[in-house]
N, CA, C and O atoms as a printed pandas DataFrame, in Angstrom:
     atom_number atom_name residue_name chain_id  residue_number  x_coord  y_coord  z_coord
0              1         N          UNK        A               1   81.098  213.480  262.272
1              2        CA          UNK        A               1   81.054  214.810  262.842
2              3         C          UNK        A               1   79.842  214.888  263.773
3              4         O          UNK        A               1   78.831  214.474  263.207
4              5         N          UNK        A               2   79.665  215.241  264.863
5              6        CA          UNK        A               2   78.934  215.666  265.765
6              7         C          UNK        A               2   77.608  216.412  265.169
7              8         O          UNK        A               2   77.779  217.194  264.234
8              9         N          UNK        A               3   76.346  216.206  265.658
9             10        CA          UNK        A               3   75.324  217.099  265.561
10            11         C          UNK        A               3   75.346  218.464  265.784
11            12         O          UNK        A               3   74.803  219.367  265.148
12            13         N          UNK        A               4   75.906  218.490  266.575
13            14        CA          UNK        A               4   75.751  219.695  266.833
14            15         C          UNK        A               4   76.641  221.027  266.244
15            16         O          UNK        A               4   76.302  222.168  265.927
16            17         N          UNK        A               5   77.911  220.331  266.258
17            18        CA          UNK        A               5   78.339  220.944  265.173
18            19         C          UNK        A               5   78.631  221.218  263.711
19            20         O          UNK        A               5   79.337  222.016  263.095
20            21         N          UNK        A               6   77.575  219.963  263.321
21            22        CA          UNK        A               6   76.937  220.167  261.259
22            23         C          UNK        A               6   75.810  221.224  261.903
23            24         O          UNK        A               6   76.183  222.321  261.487
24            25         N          UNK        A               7   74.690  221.411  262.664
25            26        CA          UNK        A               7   73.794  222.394  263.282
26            27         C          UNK        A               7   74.564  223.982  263.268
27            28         O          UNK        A               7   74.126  224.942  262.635
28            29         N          UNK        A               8   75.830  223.988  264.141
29            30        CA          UNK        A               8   76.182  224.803  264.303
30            31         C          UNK        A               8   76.921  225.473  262.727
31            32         O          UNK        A               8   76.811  226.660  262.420
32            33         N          UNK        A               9   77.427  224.763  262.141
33            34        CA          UNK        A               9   77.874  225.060  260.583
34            35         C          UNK        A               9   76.965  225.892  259.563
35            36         O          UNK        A               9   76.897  227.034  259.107
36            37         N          UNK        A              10   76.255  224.569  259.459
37            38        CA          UNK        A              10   74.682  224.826  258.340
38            39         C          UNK        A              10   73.451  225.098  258.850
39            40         O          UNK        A              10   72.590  225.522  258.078
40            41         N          UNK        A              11   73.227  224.954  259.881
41            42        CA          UNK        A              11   71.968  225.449  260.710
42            43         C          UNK        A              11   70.975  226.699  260.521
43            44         O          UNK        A              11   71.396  227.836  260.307
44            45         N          UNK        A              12   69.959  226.455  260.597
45            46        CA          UNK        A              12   69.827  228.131  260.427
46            47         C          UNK        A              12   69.144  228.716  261.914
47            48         O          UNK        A              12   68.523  228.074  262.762
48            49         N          UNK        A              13   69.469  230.036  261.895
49            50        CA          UNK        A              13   68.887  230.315  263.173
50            51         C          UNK        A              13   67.903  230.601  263.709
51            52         O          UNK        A              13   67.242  231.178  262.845
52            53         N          UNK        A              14   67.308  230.572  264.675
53            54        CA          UNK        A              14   66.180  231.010  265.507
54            55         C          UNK        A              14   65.366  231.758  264.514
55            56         O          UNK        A              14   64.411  231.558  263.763
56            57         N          UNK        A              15   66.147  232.674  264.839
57            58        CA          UNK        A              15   65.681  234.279  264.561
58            59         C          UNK        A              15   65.663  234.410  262.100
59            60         O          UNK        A              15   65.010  235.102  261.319
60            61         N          UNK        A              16   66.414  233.662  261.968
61            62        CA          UNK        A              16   65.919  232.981  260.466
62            63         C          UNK        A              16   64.691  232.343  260.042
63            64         O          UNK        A              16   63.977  232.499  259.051
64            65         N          UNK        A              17   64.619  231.395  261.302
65            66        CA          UNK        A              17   63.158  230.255  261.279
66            67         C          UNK        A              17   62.434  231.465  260.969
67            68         O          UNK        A              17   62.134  231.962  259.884
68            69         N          UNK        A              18   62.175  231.907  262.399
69            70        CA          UNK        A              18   61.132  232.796  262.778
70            71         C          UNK        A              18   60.772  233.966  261.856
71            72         O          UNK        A              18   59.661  234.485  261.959
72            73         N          UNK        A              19   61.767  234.452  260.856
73            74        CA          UNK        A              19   61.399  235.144  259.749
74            75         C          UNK        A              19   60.628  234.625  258.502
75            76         O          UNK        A              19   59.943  235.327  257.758
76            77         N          UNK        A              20   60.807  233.509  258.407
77            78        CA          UNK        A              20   60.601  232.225  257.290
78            79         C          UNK        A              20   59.468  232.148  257.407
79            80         O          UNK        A              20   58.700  232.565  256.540
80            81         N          UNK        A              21   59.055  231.561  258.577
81            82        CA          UNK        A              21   57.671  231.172  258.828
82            83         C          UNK        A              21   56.455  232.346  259.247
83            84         O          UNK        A              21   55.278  232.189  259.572
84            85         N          UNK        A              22   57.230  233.484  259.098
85            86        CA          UNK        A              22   55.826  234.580  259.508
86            87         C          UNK        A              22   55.392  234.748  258.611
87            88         O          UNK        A              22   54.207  234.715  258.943
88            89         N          UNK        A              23   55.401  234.985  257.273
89            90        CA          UNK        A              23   55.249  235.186  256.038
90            91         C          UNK        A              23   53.687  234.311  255.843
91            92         O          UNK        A              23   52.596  234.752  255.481
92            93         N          UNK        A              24   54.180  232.640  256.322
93            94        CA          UNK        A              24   53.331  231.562  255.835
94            95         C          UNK        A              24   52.103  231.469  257.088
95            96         O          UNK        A              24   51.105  230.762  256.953
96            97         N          UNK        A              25   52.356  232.264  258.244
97            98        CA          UNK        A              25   51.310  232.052  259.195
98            99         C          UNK        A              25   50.969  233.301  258.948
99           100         O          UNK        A              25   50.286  233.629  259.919
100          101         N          UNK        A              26   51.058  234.389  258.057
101          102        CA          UNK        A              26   49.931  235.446  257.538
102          103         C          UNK        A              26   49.392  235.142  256.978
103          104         O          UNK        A              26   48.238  235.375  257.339
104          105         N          UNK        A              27   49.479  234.352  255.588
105          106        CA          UNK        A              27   48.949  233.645  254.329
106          107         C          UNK        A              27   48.075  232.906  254.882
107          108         O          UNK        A              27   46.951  233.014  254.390
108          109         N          UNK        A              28   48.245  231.827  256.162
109          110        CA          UNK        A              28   47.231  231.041  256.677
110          111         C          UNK        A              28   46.281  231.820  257.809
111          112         O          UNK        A              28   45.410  231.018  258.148
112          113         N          UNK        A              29   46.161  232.797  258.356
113          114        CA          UNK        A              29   45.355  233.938  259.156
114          115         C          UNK        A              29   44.416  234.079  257.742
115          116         O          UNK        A              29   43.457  233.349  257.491
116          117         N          UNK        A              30   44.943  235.261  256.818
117          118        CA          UNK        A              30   44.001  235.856  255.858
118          119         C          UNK        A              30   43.391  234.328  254.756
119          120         O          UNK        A              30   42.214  234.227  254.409
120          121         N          UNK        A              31   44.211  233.552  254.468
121          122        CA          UNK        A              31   43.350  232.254  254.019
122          123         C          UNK        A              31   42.125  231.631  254.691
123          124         O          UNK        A              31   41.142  231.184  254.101
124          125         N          UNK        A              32   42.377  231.676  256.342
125          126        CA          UNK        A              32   41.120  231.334  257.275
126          127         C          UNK        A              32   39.964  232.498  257.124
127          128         O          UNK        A              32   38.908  232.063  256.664
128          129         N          UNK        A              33   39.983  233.790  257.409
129          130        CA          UNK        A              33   39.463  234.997  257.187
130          131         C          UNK        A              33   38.544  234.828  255.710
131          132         O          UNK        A              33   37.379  235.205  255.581
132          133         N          UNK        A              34   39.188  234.319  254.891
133          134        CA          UNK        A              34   39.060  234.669  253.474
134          135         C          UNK        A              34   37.405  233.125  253.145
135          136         O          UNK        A              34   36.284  233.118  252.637
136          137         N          UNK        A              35   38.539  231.918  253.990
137          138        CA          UNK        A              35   36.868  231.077  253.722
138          139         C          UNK        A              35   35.798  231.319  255.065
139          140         O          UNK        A              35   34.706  230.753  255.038
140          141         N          UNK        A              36   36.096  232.008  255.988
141          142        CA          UNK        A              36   34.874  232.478  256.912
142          143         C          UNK        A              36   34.483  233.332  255.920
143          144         O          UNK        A              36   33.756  232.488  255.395
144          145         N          UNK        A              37   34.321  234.444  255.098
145          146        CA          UNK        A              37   33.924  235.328  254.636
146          147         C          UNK        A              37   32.748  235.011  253.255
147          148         O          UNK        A              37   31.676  235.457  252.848
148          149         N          UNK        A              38   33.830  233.868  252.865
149          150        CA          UNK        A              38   32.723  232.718  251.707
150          151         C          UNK        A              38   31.659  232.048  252.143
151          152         O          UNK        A              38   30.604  232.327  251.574
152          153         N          UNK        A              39   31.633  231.433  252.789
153          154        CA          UNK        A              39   31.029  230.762  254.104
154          155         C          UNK        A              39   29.648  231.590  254.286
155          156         O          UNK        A              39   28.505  231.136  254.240
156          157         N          UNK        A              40   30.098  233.040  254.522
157          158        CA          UNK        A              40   28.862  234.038  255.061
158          159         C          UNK        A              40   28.307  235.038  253.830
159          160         O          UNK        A              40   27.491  235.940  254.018
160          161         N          UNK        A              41   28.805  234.759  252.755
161          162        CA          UNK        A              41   28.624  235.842  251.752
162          163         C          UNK        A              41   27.041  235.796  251.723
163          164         O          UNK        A              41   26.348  236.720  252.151
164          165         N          UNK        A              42   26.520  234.587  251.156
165          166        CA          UNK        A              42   25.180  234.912  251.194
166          167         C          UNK        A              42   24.340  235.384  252.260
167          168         O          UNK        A              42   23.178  235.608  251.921
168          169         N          UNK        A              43   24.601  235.568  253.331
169          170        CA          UNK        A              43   23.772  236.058  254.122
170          171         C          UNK        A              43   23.815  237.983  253.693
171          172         O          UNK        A              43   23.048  238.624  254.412
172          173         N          UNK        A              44   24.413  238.626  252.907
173          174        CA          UNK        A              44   25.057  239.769  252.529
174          175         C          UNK        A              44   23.928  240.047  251.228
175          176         O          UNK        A              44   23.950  241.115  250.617
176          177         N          UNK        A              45   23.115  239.137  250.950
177          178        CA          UNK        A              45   22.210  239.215  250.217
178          179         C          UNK        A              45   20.855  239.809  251.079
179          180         O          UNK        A              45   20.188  240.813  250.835
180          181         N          UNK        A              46   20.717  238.899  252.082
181          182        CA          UNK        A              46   18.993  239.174  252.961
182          183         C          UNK        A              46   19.062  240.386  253.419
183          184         O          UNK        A              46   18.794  240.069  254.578
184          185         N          UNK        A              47   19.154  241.144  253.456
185          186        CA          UNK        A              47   19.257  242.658  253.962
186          187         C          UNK        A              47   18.949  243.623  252.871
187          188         O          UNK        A              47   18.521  244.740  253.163
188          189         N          UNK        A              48   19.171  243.210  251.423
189          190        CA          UNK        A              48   18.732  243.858  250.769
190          191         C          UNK        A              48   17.197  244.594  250.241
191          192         O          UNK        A              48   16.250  243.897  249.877
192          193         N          UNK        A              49   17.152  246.151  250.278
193          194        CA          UNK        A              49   16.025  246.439  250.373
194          195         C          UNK        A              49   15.529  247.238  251.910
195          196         O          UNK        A              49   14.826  248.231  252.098
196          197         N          UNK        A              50   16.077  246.524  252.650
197          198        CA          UNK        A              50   15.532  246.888  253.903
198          199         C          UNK        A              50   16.888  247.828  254.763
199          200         O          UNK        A              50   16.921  248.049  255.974
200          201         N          UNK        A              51   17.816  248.221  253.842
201          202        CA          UNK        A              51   19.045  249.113  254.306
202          203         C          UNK        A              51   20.014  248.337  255.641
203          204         O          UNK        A              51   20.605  248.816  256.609
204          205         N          UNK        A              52   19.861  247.168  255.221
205          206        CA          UNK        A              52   20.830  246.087  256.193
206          207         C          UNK        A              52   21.469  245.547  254.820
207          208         O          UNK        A              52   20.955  245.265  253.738
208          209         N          UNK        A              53   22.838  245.511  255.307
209          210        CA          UNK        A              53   23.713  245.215  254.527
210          211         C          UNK        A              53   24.775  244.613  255.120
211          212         O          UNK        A              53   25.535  245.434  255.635
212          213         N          UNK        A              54   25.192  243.187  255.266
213          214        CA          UNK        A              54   26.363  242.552  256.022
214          215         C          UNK        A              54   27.412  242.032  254.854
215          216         O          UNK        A              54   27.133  241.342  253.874
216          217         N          UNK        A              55   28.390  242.436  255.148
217          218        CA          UNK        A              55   29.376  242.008  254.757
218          219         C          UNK        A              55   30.709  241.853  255.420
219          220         O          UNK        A              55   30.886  242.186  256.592
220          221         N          UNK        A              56   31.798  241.261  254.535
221          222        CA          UNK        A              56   33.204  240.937  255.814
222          223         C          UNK        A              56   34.211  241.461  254.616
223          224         O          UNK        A              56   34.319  241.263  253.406
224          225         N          UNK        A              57   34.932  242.292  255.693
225          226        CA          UNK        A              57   36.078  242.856  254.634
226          227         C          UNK        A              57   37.608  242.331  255.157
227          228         O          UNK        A              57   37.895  242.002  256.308
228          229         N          UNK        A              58   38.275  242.345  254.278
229          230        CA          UNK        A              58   39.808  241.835  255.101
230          231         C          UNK        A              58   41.034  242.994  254.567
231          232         O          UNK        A              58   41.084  243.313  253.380
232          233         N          UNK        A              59   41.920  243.522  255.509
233          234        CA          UNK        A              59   42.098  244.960  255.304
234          235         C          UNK        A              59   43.923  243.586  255.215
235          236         O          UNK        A              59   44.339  242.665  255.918
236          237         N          UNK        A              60   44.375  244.257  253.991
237          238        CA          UNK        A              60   45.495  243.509  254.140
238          239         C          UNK        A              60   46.873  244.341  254.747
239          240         O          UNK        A              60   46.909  245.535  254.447
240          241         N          UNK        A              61   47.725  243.943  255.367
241          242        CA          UNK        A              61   48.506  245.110  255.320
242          243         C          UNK        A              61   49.518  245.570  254.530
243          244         O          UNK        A              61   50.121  244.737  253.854
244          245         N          UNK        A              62   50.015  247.384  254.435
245          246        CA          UNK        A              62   50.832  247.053  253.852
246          247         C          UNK        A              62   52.234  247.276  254.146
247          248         O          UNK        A              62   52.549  247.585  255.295
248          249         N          UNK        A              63   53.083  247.160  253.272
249          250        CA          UNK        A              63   54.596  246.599  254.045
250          251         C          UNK        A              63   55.500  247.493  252.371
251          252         O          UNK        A              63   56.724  247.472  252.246
């Protein structure tokens, strides 16, 4: 049988992919976000006392 038409049979579409995979390139955005934020936590310490206060927040959305 032809490629293109086992593709065209069982295939999934474009617009399927593209639902599939948004899910997993949010998870990897807020996963990157999440170790920049580890990364900088201690600096969220030196400010204390002196009314400087840094920190990183990650606002998730919701759905």
């Amino acid at each position: 049988m032809p490629r293109t038409l086992v593709t065209e049979i069982a295939g999934e579409s474009e617009e399927s992919q593209s639902l599939r995979e948004q899910p997993n390139k949010k998870v990897w955005i807020l996963t990157k976000g999440s170790d920049t934020c580890r990364r900088f936590v201690g600096i969220r310490g030196l400010g204390k006392g002196k009314g400087l206060t840094l920190g990183c927040y990650v606002h998730w959305p919701r759905h």
